[in-house]
N, C-alpha and C positions, 0 to 999 in steps of 0.2 A: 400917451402910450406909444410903444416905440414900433416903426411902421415893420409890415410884413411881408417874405414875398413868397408864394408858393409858385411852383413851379404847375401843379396841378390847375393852376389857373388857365393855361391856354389849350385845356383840356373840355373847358364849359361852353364852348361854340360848338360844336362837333356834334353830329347825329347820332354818333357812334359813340359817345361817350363812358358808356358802360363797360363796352370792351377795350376802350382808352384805360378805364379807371382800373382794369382786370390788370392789364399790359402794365400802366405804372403800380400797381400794387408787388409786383412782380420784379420790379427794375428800379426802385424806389430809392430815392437817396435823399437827405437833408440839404438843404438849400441855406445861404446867407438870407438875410436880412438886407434891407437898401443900403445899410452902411457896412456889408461884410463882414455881419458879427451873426453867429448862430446860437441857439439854445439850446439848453441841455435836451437831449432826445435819445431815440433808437439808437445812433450812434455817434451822438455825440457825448462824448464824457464831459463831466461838471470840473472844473477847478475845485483844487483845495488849499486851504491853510496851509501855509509852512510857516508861518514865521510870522511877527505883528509885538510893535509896544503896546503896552496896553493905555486906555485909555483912565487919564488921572482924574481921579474928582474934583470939583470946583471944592475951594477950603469953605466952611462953615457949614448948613445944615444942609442933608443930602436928602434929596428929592428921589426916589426911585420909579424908574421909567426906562423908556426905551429910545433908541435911536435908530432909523432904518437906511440905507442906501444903498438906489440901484445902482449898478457898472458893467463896462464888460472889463474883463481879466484879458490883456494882449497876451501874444504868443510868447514874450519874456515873461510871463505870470506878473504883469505890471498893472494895476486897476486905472483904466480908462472911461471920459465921460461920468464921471460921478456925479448922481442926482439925490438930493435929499428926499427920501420917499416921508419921511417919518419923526419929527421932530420932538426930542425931550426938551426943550431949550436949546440956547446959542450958549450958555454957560456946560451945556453937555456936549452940544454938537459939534463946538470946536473940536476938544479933544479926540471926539469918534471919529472927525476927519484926519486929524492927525498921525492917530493910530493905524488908519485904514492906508494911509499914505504910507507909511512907514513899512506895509505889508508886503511878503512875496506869498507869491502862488504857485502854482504848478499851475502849467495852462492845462484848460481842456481839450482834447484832440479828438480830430477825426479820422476812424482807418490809423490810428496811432500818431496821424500829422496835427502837430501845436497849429490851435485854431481861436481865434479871439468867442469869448462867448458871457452872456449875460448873465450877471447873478444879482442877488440881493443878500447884503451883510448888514446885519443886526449887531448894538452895543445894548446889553441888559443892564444899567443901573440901580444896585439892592443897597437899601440902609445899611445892611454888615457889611458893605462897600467892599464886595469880593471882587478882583482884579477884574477887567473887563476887556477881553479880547474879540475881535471881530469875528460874528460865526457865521458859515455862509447858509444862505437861504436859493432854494429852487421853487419860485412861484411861480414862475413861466415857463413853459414848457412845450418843446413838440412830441409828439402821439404817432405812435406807428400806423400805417395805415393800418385797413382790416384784413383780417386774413379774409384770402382768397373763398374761402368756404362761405363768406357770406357776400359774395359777389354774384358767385355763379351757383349753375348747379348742380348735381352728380355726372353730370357731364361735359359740364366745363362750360356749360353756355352761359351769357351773362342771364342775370335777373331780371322779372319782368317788373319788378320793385325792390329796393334797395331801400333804406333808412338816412338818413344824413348820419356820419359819423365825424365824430371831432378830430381834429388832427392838428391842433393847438390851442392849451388850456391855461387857463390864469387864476391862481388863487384869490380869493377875497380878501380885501382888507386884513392889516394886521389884525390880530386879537391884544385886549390887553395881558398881558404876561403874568400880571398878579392877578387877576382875575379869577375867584372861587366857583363862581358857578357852575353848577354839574352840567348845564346842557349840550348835548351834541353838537358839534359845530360844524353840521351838513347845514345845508338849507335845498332842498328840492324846487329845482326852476323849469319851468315850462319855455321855448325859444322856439320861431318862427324861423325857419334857414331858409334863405334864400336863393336861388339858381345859382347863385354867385358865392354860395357856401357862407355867406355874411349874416348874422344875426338882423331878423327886421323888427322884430318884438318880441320881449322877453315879460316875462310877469311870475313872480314869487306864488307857490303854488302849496310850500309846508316853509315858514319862514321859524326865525330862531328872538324875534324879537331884540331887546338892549340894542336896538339901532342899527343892526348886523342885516338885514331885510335888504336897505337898498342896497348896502355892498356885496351882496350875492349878486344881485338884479346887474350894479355896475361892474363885476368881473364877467358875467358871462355875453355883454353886451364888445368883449374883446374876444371870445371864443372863435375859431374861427373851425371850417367845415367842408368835408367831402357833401354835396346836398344829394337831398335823394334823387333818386331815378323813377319814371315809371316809365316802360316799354323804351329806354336806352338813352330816355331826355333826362336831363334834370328837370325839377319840379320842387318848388314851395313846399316846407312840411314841418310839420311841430316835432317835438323831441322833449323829451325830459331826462335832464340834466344833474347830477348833485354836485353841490359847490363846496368846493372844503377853504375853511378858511386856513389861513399861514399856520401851523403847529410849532411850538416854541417849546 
């Protein structure tokens, strides 16, 4: 998983932190990542498609499935760092790299300035082998802070308790694409946040079963967090969480 940096973090020593957390709610801006790439949020816009060969089927019998891969998209809409998230085969996943190669983008920007940022592109391969172009996927994401109204209070003073609130989320596991089943694809998780706004223990609290349990549990063990306050400190605190998985 790709490393994080919040800038809220040199916020968590501080006695004051409440009215730190009031101040940057206030002043708030999205921050790079260690490697200078940011994710789609408040104000970063997502890349899109422009353009892409499609990917060819292998000749003889066609297996239908999927192919995943994570990137970021540079400021020339050019796909960088490409990571196989999701494997239909090396008889599929050539091609999808191929394809994804061959792709332009519009970059993401921030305040309207072209900014490299993270996505995930999905290839769907069907028996009626309908052409197969790369579509993009937002599984990671950052979260606006909270509004002010739940900081403080009709008078603007901070709270004498506060909740942990997420301020970057990750979807679960793919789903499989052909996949009939009616069930809801939430899963309800229970997360310990710690002063350091880090998950310490997560535990599956309304699971969705077919194996989907612990990839709720392992998405939200990346969730990252404002932690709560009590009387202006941070402090330890449960939360419950719904985890969605990727939507196809």
């Amino acid at each position: 998983m790709r490393n994080l940096l919040f800038s809220w973090c040199l916020f968590l020593t501080s006695s004051t932190w409440a009215q730190n957390a009031i101040e940057m709610a206030r002043q708030y801006h999205q921050t790079p990542d260690d490697d200078g790439i940011y994710y789609a949020g408040p104000e970063v816009s997502a890349p899109r498609l422009l353009s892409a060969a499609p990917a060819p089927y292998p000749s003889g019998k066609v297996k239908e499935g999927m192919t995943v891969f994570a990137m970021a998209i540079d400021t020339q809409g050019t796909p960088q760092h490409i990571e196989l998230l999701h494997s239909n085969g090396d008889a599929y996943d050539r091609p999808a790299l191929a394809s994804l190669k061959s792709a332009k983008f519009s970059a993401g920007a921030l305040n309207g300035k072209p900014v490299p940022v993270w996505i995930d592109c999905r290839f769907v391969f069907r028996l009626d082998q309908t052409p197969v172009y790369p579509e993009v996927l937002i599984t990671e994401r950052d979260l606006p802070l909270p509004n002010l109204s739940r900081l403080e209070d009709k008078n603007h003073n901070p709270l004498s308790y506060t909740e942990p609130f997420p301020i970057h989320t990750v979807d679960a596991d793919f789903n499989d694409p052909f996949s009939r089943h009616p069930y809801v694809q939430v899963a309800l998780v229970t997360v310990l946040v710690g002063v350091d706004g880090m998950p310490k223990d997560v535990r599956v609290m309304r699971g969705l079963g077919f194996g989907l349990d612990k990839k709720a549990a392992d998405a939200v063990w990346h969730y990252r967090f404002l932690p709560a306050t009590r009387k202006g400190k941070p402090v330890a605190e449960r939360r419950n969480v719904e985890v969605k998985f990727a939507v196809f």
